[in-house]
C-alpha positions as CSV (number, residue, x, y, z in Angstrom):
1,X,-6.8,26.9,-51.8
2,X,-7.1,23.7,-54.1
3,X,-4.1,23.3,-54.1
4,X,-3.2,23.6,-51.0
5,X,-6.1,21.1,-49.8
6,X,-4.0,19.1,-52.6
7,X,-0.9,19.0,-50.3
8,X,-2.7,18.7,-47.0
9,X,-4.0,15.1,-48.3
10,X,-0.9,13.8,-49.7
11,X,0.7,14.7,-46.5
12,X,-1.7,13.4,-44.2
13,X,-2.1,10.0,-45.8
14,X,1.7,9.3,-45.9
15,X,1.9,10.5,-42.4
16,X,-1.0,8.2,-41.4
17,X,0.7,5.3,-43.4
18,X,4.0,6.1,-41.8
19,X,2.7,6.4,-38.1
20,X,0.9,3.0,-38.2
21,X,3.9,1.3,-39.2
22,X,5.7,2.5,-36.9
23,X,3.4,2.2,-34.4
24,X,2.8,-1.7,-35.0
25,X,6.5,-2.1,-34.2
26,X,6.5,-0.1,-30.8
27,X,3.4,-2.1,-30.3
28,X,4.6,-5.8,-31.0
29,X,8.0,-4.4,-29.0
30,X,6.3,-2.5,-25.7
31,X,4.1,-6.4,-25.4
32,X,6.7,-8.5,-26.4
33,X,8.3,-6.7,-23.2
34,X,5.9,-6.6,-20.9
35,X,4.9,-10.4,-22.0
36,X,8.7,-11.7,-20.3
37,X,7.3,-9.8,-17.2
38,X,3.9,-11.3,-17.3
39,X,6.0,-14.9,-17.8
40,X,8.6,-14.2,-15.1
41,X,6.1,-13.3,-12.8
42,X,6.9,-9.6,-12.0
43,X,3.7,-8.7,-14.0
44,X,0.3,-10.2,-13.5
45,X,-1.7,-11.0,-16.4
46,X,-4.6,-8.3,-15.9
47,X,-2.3,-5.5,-15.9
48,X,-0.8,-6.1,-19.3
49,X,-3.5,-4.4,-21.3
50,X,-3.5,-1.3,-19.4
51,X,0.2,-1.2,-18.7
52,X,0.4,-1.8,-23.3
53,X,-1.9,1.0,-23.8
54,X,-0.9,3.6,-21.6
55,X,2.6,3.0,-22.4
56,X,1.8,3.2,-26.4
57,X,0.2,6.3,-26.0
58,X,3.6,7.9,-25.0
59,X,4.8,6.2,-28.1
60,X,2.6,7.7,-30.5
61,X,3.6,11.2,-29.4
62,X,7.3,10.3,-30.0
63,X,6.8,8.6,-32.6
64,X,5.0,11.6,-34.8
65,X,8.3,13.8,-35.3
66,X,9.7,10.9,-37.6
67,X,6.3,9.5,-38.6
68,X,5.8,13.6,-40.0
69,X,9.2,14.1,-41.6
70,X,8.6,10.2,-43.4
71,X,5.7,10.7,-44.8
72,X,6.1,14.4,-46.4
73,X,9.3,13.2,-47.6
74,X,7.6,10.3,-49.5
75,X,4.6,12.8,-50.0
76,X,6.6,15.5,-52.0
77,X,9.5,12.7,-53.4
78,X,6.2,11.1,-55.4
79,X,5.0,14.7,-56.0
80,X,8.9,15.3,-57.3
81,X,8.8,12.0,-59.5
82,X,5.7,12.6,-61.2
83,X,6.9,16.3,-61.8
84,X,3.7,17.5,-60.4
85,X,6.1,20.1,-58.4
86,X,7.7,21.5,-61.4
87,X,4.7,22.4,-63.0
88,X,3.2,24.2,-59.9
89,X,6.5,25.9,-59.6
90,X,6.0,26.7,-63.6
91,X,2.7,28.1,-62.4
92,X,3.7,30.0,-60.3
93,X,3.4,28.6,-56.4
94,X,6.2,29.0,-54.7
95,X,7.3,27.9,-51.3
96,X,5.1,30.2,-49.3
97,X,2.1,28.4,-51.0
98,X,3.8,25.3,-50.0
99,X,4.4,25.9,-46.8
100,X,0.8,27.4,-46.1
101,X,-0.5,23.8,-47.4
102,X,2.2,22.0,-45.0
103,X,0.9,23.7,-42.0
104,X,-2.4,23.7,-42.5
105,X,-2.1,20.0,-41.1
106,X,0.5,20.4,-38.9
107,X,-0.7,23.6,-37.0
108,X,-3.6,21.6,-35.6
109,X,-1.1,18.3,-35.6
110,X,1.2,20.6,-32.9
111,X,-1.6,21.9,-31.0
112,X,-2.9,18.4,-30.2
113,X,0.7,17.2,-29.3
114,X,1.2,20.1,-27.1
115,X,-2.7,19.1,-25.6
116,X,-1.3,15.6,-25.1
117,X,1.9,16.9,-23.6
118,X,1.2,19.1,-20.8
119,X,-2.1,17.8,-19.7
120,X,-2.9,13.9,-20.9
121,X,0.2,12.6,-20.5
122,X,1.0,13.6,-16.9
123,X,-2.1,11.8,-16.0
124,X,-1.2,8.6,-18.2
125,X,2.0,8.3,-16.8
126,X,0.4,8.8,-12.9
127,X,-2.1,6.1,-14.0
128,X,0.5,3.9,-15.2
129,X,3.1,4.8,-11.2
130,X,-0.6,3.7,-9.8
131,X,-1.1,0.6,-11.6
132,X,2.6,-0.5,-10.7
133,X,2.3,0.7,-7.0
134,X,-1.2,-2.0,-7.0
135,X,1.1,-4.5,-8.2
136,X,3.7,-3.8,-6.3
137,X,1.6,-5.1,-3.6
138,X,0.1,-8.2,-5.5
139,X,1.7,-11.7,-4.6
140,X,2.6,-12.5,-7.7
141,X,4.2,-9.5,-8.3
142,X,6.9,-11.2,-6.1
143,X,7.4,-13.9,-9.2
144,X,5.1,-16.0,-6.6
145,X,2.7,-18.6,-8.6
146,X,-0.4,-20.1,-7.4
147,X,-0.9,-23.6,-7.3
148,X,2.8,-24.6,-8.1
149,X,6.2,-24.5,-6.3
150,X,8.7,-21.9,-6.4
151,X,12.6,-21.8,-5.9
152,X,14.9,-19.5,-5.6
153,X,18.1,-18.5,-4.4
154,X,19.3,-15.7,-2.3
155,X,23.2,-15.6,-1.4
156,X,23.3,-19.0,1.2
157,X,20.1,-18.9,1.1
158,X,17.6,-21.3,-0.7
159,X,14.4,-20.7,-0.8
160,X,10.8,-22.7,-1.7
161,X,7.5,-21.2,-1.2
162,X,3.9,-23.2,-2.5
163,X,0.6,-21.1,-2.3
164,X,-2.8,-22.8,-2.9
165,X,-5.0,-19.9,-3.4
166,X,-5.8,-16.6,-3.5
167,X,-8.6,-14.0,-2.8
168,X,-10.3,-12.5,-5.5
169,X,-8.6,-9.1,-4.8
170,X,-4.6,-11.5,-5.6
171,X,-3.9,-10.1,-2.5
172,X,-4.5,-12.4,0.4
173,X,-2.9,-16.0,0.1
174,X,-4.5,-18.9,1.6
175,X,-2.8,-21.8,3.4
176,X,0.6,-21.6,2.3
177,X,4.0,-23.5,2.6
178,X,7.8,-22.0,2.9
179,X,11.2,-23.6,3.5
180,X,14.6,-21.7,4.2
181,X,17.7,-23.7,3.9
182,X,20.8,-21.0,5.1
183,X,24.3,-22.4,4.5
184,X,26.6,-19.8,5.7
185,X,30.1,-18.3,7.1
186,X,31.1,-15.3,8.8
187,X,34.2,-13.8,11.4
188,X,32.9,-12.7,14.2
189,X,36.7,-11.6,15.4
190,X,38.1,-8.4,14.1
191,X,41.3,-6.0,15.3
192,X,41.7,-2.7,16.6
193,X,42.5,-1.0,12.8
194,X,39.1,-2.9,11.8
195,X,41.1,-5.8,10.1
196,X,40.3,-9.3,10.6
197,X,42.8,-11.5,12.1
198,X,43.3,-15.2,12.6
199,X,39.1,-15.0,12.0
200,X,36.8,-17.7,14.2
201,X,34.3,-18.6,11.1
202,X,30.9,-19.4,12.2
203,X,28.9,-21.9,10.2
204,X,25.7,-21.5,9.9
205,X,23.7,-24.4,8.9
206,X,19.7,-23.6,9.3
207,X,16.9,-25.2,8.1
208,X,13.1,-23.0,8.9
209,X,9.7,-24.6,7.8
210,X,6.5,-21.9,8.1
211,X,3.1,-23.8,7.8
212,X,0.0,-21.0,7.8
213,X,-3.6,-20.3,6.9
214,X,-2.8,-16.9,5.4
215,X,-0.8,-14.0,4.4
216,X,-0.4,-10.1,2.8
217,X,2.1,-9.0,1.0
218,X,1.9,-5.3,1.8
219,X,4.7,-2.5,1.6
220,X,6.0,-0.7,5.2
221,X,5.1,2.8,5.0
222,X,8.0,4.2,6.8
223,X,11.0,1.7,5.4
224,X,9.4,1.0,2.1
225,X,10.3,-2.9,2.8
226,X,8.2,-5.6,0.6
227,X,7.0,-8.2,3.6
228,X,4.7,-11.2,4.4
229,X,2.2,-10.5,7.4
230,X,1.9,-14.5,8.1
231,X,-1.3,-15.3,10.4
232,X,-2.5,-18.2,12.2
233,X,0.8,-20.3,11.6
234,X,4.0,-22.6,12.9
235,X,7.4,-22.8,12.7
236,X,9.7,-25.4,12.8
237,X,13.7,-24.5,13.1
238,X,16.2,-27.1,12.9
239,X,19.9,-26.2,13.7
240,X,21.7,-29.0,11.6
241,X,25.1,-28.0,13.7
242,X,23.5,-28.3,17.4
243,X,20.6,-30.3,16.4
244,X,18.3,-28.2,17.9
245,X,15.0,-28.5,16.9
246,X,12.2,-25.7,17.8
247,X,8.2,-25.8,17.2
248,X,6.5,-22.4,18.2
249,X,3.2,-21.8,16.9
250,X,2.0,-17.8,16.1
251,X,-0.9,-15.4,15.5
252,X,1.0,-13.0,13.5
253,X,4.2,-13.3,11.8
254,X,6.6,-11.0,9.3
255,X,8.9,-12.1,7.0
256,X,10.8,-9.4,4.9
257,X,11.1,-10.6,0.8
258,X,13.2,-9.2,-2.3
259,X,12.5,-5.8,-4.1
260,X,10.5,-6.3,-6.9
261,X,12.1,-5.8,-10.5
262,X,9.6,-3.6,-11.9
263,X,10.8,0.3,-12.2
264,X,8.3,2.9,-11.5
265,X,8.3,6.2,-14.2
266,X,10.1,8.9,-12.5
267,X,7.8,11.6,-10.0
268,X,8.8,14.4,-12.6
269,X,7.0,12.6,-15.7
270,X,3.8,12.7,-13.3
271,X,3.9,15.9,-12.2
272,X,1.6,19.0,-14.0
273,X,3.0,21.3,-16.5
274,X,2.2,24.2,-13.8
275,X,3.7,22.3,-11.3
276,X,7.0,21.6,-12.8
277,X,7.3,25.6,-13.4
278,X,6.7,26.3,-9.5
279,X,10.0,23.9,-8.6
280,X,13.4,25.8,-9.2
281,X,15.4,22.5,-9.2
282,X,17.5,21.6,-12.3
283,X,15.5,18.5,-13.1
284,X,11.9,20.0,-13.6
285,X,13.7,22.8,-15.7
286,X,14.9,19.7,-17.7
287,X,11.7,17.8,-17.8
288,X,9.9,21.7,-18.6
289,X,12.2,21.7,-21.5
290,X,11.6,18.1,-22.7
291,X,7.6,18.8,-23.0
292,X,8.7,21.8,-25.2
293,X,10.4,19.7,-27.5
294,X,8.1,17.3,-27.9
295,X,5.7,19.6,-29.4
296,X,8.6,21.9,-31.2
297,X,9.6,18.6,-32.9
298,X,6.8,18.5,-35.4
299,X,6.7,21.5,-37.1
300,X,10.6,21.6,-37.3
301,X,10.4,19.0,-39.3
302,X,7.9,20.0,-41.8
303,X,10.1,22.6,-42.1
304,X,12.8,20.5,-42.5
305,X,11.1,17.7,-44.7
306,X,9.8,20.2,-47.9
307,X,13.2,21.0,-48.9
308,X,14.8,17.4,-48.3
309,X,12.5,16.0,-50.6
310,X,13.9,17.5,-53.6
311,X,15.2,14.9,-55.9
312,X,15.7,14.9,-59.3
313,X,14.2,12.4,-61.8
314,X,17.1,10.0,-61.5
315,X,17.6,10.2,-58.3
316,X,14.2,8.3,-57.6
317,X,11.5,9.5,-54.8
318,X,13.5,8.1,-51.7
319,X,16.5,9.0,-52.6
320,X,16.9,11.5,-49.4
321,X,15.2,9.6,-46.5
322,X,18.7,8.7,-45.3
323,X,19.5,12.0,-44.7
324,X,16.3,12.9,-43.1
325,X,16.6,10.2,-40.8
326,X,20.2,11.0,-40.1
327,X,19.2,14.5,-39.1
328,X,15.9,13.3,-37.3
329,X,18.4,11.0,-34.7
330,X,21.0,14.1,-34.6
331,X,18.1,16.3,-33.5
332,X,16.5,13.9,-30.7
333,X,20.3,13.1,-29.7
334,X,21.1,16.6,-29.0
335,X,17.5,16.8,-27.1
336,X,18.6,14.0,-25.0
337,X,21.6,15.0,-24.4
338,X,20.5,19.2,-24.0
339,X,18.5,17.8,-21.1
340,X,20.9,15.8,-19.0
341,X,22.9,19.0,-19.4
342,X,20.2,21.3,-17.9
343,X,19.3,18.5,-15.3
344,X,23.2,18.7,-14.1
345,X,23.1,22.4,-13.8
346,X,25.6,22.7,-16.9
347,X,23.3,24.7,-19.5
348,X,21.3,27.7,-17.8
349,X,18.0,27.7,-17.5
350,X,16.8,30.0,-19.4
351,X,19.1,28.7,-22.5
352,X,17.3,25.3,-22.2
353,X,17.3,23.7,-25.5
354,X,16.1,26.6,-27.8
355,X,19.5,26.3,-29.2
356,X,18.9,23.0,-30.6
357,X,15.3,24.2,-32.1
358,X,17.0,27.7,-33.4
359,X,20.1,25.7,-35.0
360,X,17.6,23.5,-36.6
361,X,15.3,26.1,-38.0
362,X,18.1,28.1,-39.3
363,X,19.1,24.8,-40.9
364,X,15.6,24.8,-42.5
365,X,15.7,28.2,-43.7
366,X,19.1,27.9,-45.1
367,X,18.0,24.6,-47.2
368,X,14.5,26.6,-48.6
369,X,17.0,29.5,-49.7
370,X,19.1,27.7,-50.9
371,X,17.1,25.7,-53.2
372,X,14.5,27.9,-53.9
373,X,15.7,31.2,-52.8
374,X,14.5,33.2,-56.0
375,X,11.8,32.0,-56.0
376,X,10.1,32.9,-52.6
């Protein structure tokens, strides 16, 4: 029991050391990210905490498969070097003992994963589709600042919008300024077999000036367009061709703008363990099958990660990371790849990706046998 307390400590704190390193990458990666949003304007600046720490949550349980097989691999490649191994082996502990020590940490390391898998992260990833849904209908989560102009361009369109303020809630602008310049060409003549022939071009050549106290951005329930709900405003149209010139003057207005740029998670990664295993579509079999290897992934490779860490004293205590990084990305490849199979309706369901697991636990085995077979 000593010694397998022994192992559990080693383990744990080149685990811990692993995962935090790892983890401060993800980290400086998933803000770097979500920094270019915040500075194109796609992101306002209050949702960047939350949107970081939800989304590094989901990290952390991805990252723990590779943090685990890391960390016993430099746990046991010290334990190796400093012949500590050999002279439990001469002692009599074989790789039974070993293993009981192994999972000692990572039973309860799998049975928090699996906690995390099919009832926390659901609801992180259905807070994160609500926080991006509340920006969606933000104003400058249309890249629109406040206080400064913007420009843009849409085909022969050009467009310049000011705002001068906004309610505390960012959604209601106050007294705002937009100009349209459209400099366009179509055919309006076109043949029997749908051809165009000898074409009349029409030139468009608009210019559209809306002056108003107010607006909301706000999405249409039954269309799912983005638009401005202008109030208390004017409009001034000049046709540059005809120059025409029109002044009307309105209560209420709409003006349809771009899609924004941010992605929302997919409705599967939100949805319930128990409600994925109601559906009988190919893609909550897939996503069923994904949660089951995220929690499968950890103690495959502690099985994995006792015998790859043998190495001999010239061979030096990291000698065989490579290797168990190699198989670690052959592993989550095959995962990735199992499940767009399953989500095409190529692997059955009931098949799923326990092939993957079982071909990697037999792998396991083989590797214990072979290097300590007489001995267990």
């Amino acid at each position: 029991m000593i010694i397998q307390r022994y192992l559990v400590r080693e383990i744990m704190l080149g685990f811990l050391a692993t995962l935090s390193i790892l983890l401060l990458i993800i980290l400086g990666n998933t803000f770097v990210r979500l920094l270019g949003d915040v500075s194109g304007g796609s992101i306002p600046v209050d949702a960047l905490g939350k949107l970081v720490l939800l989304q590094s949550v989901g990290g952390i349980i991805k990252l723990v498969p590779i943090a685990l097989l890391i960390g016993m691999m430099f746990a046991f490649g010290r334990l190796y070097s400093d012949h500590e191994i050999a002279a439990l082996h001469a002692s009599g502990v074989g790789p039974k003992q070993f293993y009981k020590g192994i999972f000692l940490f990572v039973g309860p390391l799998t049975l928090l994963i699996a906690g995390l898998v099919l009832f926390a992260t659901p609801a992180i990833e259905k807070t994160s589709q609500d926080i991006k849904n509340e920006i969606k209908q933000r104003p400058e989560a249309a890249g629109i600042p406040v206080g400064e102009f913007m420009h843009a361009t849409a085909g022969n369109k050009k467009v310049t919008l000011f705002v001068e303020g906004i309610d505390k809630d960012k959604v209601v602008m106050n007294r705002f300024f937009l100009h349209i310049e459209d400099k366009s060409e179509y055919s309006n003549e076109i043949n029997s077999n749908n051809t165009k022939k000898n074409p009349d071009k029409k030139v468009i050549n608009n210019e559209k000036i809306i002056s108003a106290e107010k607006a909301l951005l706000y999405i249409d329930p039954e269309s799912g367009d983005r638009i401005f709900k202008i109030e208390n405003g004017s409009s001034y149209d000049h046709d540059k061709i005809s120059e025409e010139f029109t002044i009307f003057n309105f209560r209420e207005h709409g003006i349809h703008i771009p899609a924004l740029s941010i992605s929302n998670t997919k409705d599967l990664e939100a949805e319930s363990f128990l409600s994925l295993l109601k559906n009988d579509d190919n893609e909550s079999h897939g996503e069923i099958h994904w949660r089951i290897a995220l929690i499968l992934q950890a103690p495959i490779m502690a099985l994995l990660a006792f015998p790859l860490s043998y190495t001999t004293p010239r061979e030096g205590r990291f000698g065989k990371i490579a290797i168990g990084i190699l198989l670690y990305a052959i592993y989550a490849n095959l995962i990735i790849t199992g499940q767009s199979l399953i989500e095409d309706g190529k692997i059955p369901h009931w098949l799923g990706l326990w092939w993957v697991h079982i071909a990697f636990i037999i792998l396991a085995l083989w590797l214990v046998h072979r290097r300590y077979g007489k001995q267990s």
